[in-house]
Each structure stands twice: as structure tokens, then as C-alpha cells.
Phi, psi and omega in degrees: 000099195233326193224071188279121186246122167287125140200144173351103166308332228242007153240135143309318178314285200316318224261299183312313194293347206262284157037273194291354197262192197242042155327118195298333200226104188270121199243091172271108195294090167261016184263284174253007181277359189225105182326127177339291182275020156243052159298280170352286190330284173321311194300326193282328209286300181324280171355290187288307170322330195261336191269337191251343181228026182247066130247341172309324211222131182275037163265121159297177202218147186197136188242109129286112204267193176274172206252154213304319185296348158315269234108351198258334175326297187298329184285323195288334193290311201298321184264032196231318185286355176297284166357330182057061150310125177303321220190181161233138149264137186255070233267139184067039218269123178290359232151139161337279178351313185256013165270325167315279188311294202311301195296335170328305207288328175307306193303302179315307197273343173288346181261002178278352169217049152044027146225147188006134163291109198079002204271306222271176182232135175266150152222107196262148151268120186267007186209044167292320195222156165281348143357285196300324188281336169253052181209026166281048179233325137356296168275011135316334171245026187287328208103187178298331183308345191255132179305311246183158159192138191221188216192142191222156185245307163328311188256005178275314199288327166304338162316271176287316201114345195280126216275357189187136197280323194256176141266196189311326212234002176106331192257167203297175172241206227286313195314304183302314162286014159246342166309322170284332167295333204275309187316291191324328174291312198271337133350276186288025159251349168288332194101357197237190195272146152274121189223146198303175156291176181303148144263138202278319189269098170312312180303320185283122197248355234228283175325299195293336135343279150324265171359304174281334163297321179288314190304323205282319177322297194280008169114013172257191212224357189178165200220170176252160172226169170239036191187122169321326178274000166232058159258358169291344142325285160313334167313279183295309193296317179250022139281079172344107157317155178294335182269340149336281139340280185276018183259303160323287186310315128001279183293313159287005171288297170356287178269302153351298153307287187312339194073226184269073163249142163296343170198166210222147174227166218194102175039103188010015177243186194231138188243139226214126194315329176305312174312302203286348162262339154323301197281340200278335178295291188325318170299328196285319186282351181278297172322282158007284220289358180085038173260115175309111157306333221299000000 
């Protein structure tokens, strides 16, 4: 899961181009790209579209549905899950607690449409609110369900009040870097992917770059995009390099050799279990990505 791309329920253009693209995750947006009075709309529009053209395209499908305090949640379930949609997003997620409810609702609706128990999937956004941010710790008890946990900027500004996310130069200021520090912990300590938040100006490319490159550094595995073109970007970045690949595989042969040792040593340097569980992840996102691992 490297690359999610939004787009808009309530078009087929839209919904085919994101399809087509080469997104690992297509995310059909019944939330905020979509006006009050076209919910209704959106849903039958998603709804049909997912049901008749996702065999067509190797993108998994994840539905962002409208967050639990709507009221719109139980509507969005009802007309999406027949569709057999991979996943869900969970937008404005307080919490484990709501992660919890949403799959109780889930459990209902896969058996009232004869499917699999547990097969759909969460991926909650955790620092929509502050709430959300301080109870990313929380989702260590969400369940088997959860993909992910990713993290927003927009509604955390509204949230706190805060007139602007970045400063001057561009970088997020503290409330936000630490709402992004946080997704990451809470992420590895649920055990799942961590995936960056959006970048908004599609155009600057040469920034949404950097970016994805500082994210992959601190550990996350994947970024969401709003715009098809980045999405070959996100693509690349959070794909392991081939030397990459073969430095990992290198370290677990090592230790492998060595039998149960704390450390290994490889041309002349020394690698230590912490290392061997680094490289045994990368090799697993290598794997992901359709790259030999062996």
C-alpha cells in the first residue's frame, strides 16, 4: 500500500481515470469532495461503478465514508458494501473505540451480503481532531481490521484553530509534526502501515518529492495523493531501491548463518538485531511491491 489516490464518488470519469492509474489504492471519496445534497447521489454513482468495473483494474478499492458523528455512516455502508469494497476509511477517527464501532457495523452488513467475516478492512485518519491525536496510542486494541492509520492536516487545523499548517518555508509547525510523529508510533506499535497525508499543491512537484522522500525516511510506507500524476511519484519513493533490496537480503543471509547471534559483521562493518529487523521489513515492502526479495 504505497500510493492512495482520492477521487470523487459521485463521477465515473473520475472514478475510471483513478482506476486506471497506477495507484496501489483507489480511495472513493463519499466525504468531503462531496456536497450535501449530492451524498445520495454519490453513493448510487460509487456504488454501481465499483460493482461493475473493479474487476477490470488491480487497484484495491477503500471507500471514505463520512465519520461516525454524521449520521451518514450507516447510509454510506449500506450502499457501498455490496460492492465488496477492500477497505474502508475512516475519516475523523477519535480513536481505537471507533474503529471498533465502525467494524461492529461492518460485521452486520458483510453478513446480510454473504461476505466474509472480517474481509473488509479499516484505515482510519487519526489527527482530524484533537481528540484524535491524543489517543493515537489507542490503536493497539482497534482489531484484525485495521490496515493503516494515516493522518490529516486540514481538519487538525480546525480543529486547534490554527490559521496554517506549514510556516513560511513550507514545513508543518509543531501541533502538525507532532500529530505526524505520532500516526508513525501509532502505526508500528498497532503493527500496520503507516501512510503520509496529502500534499495539496499537485503542481509543485519538485516539493511533493522531498516530501515524500523525508516521509519514507521516518518510516512511513506510503503517502495518499489527490491528483493522478503524483501518483508515479509516491510510486517510486516508497519503492526500496534495488541496492537497497540487496543490502537487506545480505543482512538477513547473516544472520541466518550466524544462528541466533546479536551481531553479524558484513565487510568489515557490524550489524546488530535491531538492523535485521529493518532490513527483514523492507524486504517485506520490497516483496509488496512486486520486487524479488529472495
Amino acid at each position: 500500500m504505497r500510493s492512495l489516490l482520492f477521487v470523487p464518488g459521485d463521477s465515473e470519469k473520475k472514478l475510471e481515470k483513478g482506476l486506471s492509474s497506477e495507484a496501489d489504492v483507489v480511495i472513493v471519496d463519499l466525504e468531503d469532495s462531496i456536497a450535501p445534497q449530492n451524498k445520495a447521489a454519490a453513493r448510487a454513482v460509487a456504488a454501481a461503478f465499483v460493482s461493475d468495473r473493479r474487476a477490470a483494474f488491480k487497484a484495491a478499492v477503500y471507500v471514505r465514508v463520512n465519520d461516525l458523528s454524521t449520521g451518514l455512516t450507516d447510509d454510506d455502508l449500506a450502499a457501498l458494501v455490496p460492492a465488496r469494497p477492500d477497505g474502508i476509511m475512516l475519516p475523523k477517527s477519535n480513536g481505537g473505540h471507533d474503529v471498533q464501532q465502525l467494524a461492529a457495523k461492518l460485521r452486520v452488513h458483510e453478513a446480510e451480503n454473504g461476505l466474509p467475516d472480517g474481509g473488509i478492512r479499516i484505515l482510519p485518519i487519526a489527527t482530524e481532531t484533537a481528540a484524535g491525536v491524543l489517543a493515537a496510542a489507542t490503536y493497539t486494541q482497534a482489531g484484525a481490521r485495521l490496515s493503516g492509520i494515516t493522518w490529516g492536516a486540514e481538519d487538525l487545523s480546525a480543529s486547534v484553530g490554527a490559521r496554517t499548517a506549514r510556516d513560511e518555508n513550507g514545513r508543518y509547525t509543531d501541533v502538525f509534526r507532532l500529530a505526524r510523529a505520532l500516526t508513525i508510533l501509532a502505526a508500528s506499535s498497532a503493527e500496520v502501515a503507516a501512510i503520509d497525508t496529502v500534499f495539496p499543491n499537485f503542481r509543485d512537484m519538485a516539493a511533493f518529492e522531498a516530501e515524500c522522500a523525508e516521509a519514507e525516511r521516518d518510516g512511513f510506507t506510503g503517502k495518499m495523493a489527490i491528483h493522478p500524476a503524483q501518483v508515479v511519484v509516491i510510486n517510486a519513493a516508497f519503492t526500496p531501491s534495488q541496492e537497497a533490496v540487496e543490502q537487506s537480503a545480505a543482512i538477513v543471509a547473516a544472520f541466518a548463518a550466524a544462528g541466533n547471534a546479536g551481531v553479524v559483521g558484513i565487510e568489515g562493518k557490524m550489524y546488530d538485531r535491531p538492523h535485521l529487523r529493518l532490513a527483514e521489513r523492507l524486504l517485506a515492502r520490497a516483496r509488496a511491491a512486486g520486487i524479488d526479495a529472495s
